[in-house]
N, C-alpha and C positions, 0 to 999 in steps of 0.2 A: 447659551447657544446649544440646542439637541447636538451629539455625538453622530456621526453616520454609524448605522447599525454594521456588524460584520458582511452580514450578506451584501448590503449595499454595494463597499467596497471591493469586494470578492467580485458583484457583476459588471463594474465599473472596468475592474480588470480581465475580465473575460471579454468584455466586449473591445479591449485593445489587443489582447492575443488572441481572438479569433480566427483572421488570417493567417497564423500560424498553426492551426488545428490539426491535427493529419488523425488519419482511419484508424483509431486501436486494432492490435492485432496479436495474436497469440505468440507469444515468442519474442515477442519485441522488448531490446533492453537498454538502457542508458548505463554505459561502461563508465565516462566520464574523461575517456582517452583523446577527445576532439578537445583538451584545453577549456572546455566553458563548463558552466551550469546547467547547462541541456535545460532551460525555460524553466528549474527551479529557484524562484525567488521570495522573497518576501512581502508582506504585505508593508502599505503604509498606512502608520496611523495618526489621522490628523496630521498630515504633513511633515512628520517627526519619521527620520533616517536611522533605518537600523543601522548602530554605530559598527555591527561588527558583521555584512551580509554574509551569504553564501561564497565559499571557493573553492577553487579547486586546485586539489595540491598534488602538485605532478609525483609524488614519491608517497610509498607506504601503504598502496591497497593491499590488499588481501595475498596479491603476487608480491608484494617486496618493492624492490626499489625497481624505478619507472613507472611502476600500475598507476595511473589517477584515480583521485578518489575526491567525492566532496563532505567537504568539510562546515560544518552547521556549528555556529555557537550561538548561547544566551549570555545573558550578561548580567542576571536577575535585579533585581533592586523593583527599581517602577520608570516608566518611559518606553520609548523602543526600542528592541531588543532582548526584554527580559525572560519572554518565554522563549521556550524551545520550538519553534515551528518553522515550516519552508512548504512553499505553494507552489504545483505545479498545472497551470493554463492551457496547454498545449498538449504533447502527446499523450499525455493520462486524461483527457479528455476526451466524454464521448460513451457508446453504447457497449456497456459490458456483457449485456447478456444476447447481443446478436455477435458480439465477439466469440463467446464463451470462455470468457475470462473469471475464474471463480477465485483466482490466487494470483499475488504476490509476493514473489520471493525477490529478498536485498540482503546484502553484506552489510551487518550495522560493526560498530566499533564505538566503544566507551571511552574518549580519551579525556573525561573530566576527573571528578576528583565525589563526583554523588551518582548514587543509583539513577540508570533510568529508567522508566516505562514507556515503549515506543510502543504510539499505535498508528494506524491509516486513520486519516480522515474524508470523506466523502463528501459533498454538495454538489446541491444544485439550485441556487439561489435564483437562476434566471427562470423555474418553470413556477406552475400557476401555485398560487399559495396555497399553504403553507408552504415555503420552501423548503426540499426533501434535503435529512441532515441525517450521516448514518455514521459510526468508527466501529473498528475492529479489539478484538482482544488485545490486551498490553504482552509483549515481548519486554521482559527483564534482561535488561543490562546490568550487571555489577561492575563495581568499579575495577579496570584494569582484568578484563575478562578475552581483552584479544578479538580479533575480527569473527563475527559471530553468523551463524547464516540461518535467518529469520522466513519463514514464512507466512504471511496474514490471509485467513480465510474473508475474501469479500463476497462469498456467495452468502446471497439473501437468507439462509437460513442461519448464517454466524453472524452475521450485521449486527449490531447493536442500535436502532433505531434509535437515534435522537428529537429527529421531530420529520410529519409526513410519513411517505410510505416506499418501504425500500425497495421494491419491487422497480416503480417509478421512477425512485432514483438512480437503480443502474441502469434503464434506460437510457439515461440522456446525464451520465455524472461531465460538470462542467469546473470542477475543482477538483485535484486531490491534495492533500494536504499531510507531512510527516510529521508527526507532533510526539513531546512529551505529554504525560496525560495520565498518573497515578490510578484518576477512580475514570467511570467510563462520561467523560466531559470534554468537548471541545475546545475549553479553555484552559489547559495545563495549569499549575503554579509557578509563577517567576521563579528562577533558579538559574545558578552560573553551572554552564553545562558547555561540555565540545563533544557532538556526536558526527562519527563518520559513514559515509554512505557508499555504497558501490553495489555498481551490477544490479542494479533494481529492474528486475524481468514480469512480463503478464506470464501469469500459468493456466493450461488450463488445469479443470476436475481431476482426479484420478479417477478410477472405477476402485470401489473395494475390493479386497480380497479376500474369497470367502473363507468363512468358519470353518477349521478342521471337521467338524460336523458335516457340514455340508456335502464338503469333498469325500470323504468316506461316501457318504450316500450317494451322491455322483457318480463313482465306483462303481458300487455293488448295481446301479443302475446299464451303467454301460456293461458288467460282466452279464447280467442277466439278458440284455439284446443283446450279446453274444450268443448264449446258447441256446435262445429260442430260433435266430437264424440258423445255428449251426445244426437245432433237430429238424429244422425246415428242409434242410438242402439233402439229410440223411436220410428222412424218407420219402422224397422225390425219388 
């Protein structure tokens, strides 16, 4: 019997949390203070229940005792569960680049007992084929490193294109997905792993700051229309 491909079930679950969609928007963040998952789940594969899903444990965010935080484990071996990964259908869903969302920033936490590499994963399994598949740089977790505060660059020029074309796929991204993921692959290595999550906010760009270089010369640019106004108005 063929396996359903991952995209398959990815659009299978987009097209049940569709009506829960809402508009990306800059600023927007999932505390995890409303008691739920905030539409972070897991996928199913072949009918097999992740033995250990997503929760949310009212104590120990990044505030201490009361903060919620969610709580992600693997269980490695082989079956469901083994990888480190959690799906979100709903509000990470949607066009990042009319947002101008070029970052994400989260509160991660190591509470396993092995390194991790967290990175974003991207899709968009329901546009025309190739399906656009993109992840970001890994963020290192060591073990027992305390609540960490991550940034991942999702603008199209830090993307890591996995398959399609990224431009596209911020477009119209219709998955995200948090995953362990050593080298740059959307399929982690099974591993028993407890990672924590919090406060995962859209960013936008910053603007750079320029080179001492520059600023000097900016300077001496502004002193200089200073004193050519200044011999203007001298010999009026």
């Amino acid at each position: 019997m063929r396996r359903p491909s991952c995209s398959l079930v990815v659009a299978l679950l987009c097209a049940m949390y569709a009506p829960f969609a809402a508009a990306l928007a800059i600023g927007q963040t999932d505390t995890f203070e409303d008691g739920t998952t905030q539409n972070w789940v897991v996928g199913v594969a072949l009918g097999a229940v992740h033995p250990v899903p997503p929760a949310n444990i009212a104590d120990g965010g990044p505030l201490g005792a009361g903060d919620n935080f969610l709580q992600l484990t693997a269980v490695g071996g082989q079956g469901a569960g083994n990888r480190l990964a959690v799906l979100n259908l709903a509000q990470w869903a949607g066009d990042y680049t009319a947002a101008g969302i070029s970052n994400i920033s989260m509160n991660l936490i190591n509470l396993g007992t092995t390194e991790l590499a967290i990175r974003l994963y991207l899709e968009d399994p329901q546009g025309a084929p190739p399906a656009n598949q993109a992840i970001t740089d890994a963020v290192l977790l060591p073990v027992g490193s305390g609540w960490t505060s991550a940034t991942f660059d999702v603008g199209p020029a830090a993307l890591i294109s996995l398959l399609g074309d990224v431009n596209t796929l911020l477009s119209g991204v219709t998955a995200l997905r948090i995953i362990h993921s050593p080298a740059e692959d959307f399929r982690g290595p099974p591993i028993a792993a407890v990672l924590g999550v919090d406060n995962i906010e859209a960013v936008a760009g910053v603007a750079p700051i320029p080179e001492p270089s520059a600023l000097v010369l900016l300077g001496f640019g502004a002193f200089g229309l200073w004193r050519v106004v200044r011999n203007v108005k001298q010999g009026s």
